[in-house]
C-alpha positions as CSV (number, residue, x, y, z in Angstrom):
1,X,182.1,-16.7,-202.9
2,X,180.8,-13.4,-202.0
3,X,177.4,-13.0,-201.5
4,X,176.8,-10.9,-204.7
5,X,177.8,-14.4,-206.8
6,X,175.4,-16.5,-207.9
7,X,175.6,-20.2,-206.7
8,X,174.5,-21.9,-209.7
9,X,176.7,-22.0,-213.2
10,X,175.2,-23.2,-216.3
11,X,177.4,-25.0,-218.1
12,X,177.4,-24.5,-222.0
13,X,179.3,-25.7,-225.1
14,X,181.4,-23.8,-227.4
15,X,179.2,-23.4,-229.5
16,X,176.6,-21.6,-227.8
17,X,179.4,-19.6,-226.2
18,X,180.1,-18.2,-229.4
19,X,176.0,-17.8,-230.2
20,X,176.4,-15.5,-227.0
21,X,179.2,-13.9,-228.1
22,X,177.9,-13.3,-231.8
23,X,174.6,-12.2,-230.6
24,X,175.8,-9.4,-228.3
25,X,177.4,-7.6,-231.6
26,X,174.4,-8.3,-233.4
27,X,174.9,-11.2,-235.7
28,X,172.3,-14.1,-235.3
29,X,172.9,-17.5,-234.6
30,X,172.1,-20.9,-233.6
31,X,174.3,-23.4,-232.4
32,X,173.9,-26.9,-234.0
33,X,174.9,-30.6,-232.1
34,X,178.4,-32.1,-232.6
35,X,178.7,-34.2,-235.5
36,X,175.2,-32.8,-237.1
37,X,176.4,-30.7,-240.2
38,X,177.9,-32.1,-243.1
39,X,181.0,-29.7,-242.6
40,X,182.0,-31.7,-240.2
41,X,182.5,-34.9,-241.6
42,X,185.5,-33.8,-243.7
43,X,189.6,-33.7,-243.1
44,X,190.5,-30.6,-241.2
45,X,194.2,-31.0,-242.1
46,X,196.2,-32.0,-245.1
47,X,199.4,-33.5,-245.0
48,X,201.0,-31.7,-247.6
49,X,202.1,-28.9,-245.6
50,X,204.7,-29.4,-242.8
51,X,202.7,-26.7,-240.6
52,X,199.8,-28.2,-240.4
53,X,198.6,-29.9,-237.5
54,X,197.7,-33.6,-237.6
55,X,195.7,-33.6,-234.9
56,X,192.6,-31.7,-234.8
57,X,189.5,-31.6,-232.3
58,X,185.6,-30.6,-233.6
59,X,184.0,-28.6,-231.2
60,X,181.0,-28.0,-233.0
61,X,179.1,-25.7,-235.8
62,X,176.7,-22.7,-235.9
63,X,174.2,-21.7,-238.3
64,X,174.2,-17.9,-239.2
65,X,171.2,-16.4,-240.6
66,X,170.6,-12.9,-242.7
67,X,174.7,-13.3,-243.9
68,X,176.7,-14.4,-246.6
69,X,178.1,-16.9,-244.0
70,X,176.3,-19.9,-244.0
71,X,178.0,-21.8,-241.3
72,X,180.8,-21.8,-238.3
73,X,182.9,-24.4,-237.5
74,X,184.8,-24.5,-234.2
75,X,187.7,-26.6,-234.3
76,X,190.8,-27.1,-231.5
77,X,194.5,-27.4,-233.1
78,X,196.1,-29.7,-231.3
């Protein structure tokens, strides 16, 4: 490393990568736990359509404030 580098890395989840990412244009956020909003605990996929993938990862959910959006999901297609 060069000496300009910091040492230590903080380690974050996707969704407080995206809270970063949404608060440096502006838009407020909070990122919520895996598994804690009832978004989550539907199907991500339907079988009806041959495109669709079957397998699908939940990386998490954020809460948006002062928008018509009330929540994010993150999911991974897999």
């Amino acid at each position: 490393m060069h000496d300009a580098e910091s040492d230590t890395f903080v380690l974050k989840s996707w969704p407080e990568k995206y809270r970063d990412m949404l608060n440096e244009i502006g838009v407020d956020s909070t990122a919520k736990e895996i598994g804690s909003d009832d978004v989550e605990k539907g199907d991500y996929y339907s079988r009806y359509f041959a495109h669709t993938a079957r397998m699908i990862t939940n990386r998490g959910c954020l809460d948006v404030k002062n928008s018509n959006i009330d929540v994010i999901q993150i999911i991974q297609k897999g």
